[in-house]
C-alpha positions as CSV (number, residue, x, y, z in Angstrom):
1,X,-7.4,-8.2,-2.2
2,X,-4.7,-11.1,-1.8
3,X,-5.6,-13.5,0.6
4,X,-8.7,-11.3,1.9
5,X,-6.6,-8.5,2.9
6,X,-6.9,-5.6,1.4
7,X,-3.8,-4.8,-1.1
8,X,-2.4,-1.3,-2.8
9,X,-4.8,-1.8,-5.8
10,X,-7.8,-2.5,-4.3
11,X,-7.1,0.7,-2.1
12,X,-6.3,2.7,-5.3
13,X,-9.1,1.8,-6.7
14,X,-11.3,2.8,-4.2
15,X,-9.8,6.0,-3.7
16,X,-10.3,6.7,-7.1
17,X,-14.0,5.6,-7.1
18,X,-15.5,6.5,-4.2
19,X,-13.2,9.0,-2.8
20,X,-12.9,11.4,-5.8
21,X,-8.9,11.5,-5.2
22,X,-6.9,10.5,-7.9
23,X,-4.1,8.0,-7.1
24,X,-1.9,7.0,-10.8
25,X,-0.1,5.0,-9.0
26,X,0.6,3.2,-5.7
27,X,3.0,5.8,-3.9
28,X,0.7,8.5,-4.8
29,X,-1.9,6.1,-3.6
30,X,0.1,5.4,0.0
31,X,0.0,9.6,0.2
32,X,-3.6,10.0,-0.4
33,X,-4.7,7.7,2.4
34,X,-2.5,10.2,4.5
35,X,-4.6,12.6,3.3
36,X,-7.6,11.2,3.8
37,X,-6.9,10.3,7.1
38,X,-6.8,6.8,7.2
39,X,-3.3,6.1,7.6
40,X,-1.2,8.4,9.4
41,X,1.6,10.7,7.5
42,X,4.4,9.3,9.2
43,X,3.1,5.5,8.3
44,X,2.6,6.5,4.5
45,X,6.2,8.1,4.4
46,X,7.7,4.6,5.8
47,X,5.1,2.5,3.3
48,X,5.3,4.7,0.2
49,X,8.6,3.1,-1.1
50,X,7.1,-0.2,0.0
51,X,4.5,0.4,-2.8
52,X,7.2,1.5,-5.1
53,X,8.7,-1.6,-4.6
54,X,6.0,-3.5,-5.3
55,X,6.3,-2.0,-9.1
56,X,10.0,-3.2,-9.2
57,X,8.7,-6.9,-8.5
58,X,5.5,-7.4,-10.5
59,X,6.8,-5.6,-13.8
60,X,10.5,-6.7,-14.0
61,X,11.9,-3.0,-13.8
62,X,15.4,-4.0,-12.5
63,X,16.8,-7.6,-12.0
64,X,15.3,-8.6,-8.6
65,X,17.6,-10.1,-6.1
66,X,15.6,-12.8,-4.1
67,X,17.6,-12.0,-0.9
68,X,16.9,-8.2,-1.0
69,X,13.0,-9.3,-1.6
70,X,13.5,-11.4,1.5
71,X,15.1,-8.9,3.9
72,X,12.2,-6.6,2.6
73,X,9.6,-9.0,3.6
74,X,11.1,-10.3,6.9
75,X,11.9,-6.3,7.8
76,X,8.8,-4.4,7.1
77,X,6.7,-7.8,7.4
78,X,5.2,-5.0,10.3
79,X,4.2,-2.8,8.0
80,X,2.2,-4.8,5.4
81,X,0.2,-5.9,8.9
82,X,-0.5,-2.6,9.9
83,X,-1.5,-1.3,6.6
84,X,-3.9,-4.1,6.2
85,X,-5.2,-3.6,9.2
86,X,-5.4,0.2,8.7
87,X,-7.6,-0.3,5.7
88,X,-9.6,-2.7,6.8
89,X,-11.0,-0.9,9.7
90,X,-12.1,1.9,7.5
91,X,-13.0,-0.3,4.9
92,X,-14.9,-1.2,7.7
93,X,-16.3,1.8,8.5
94,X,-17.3,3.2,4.9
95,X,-19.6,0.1,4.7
C-alpha cells in the first residue's frame, strides 16, 4: 500500500495468493481484476498502460521526462482514485 491505499503490487500479490490467478506483472495484473470482476473491462483497458507505466518510472527503462510524468498524473489523477477505491471496497469485502 502507499499511503494506505492499496497500490498495483499489493493487488498482484493478492491475486496471486488468495485468488489462484497468476498476475507476472502489473498489466496482466490490471486484466485479471477484470476478470475477476472487481474492476470493470473497460476501466482495466484505460489503467493497464497506467501500470505499464509505472515499470517505466520505478526501473529506469527509458529516460523519464518529468513533464510527461506530470501530464500523466494531473490527466489520469481520476483513475488512480477510482482504482483505489475499486480495490478497497472489495478488499473490503473479502475480509
Amino acid at each position: 500500500m502507499t499511503g494506505g491505499r492499496p497500490d498495483v503490487e499489493v493487488v498482484r500479490r493478492h491475486l496471486s495468493v488468495a485468488a489462484g490467478l497468476d498476475a507476472p506483472d502489473y498489466a496482466t495484473a490490471v486484466d485479471r481484476l477484470a476478470d475477476a470482476k472487481i474492476v470493470p473491462a473497460n476501466f482495466a483497458a484505460r489503467f493497464r498502460a497506467v501500470a505499464g507505466f509505472r515499470n517505466v518510472l520505478v526501473h529506469g527503462y527509458l529516460a523519464v521526462d518529468l513533464q510527461v510524468v506530470e501530464q500523466v498524473l494531473r490527466d489520469r489523477l481520476p483513475d488512480f482514485e477510482e482504482f483505489a477505491a475499486r480495490v478497497e471496497q472489495y478488499l473490503g469485502d473479502v475480509q
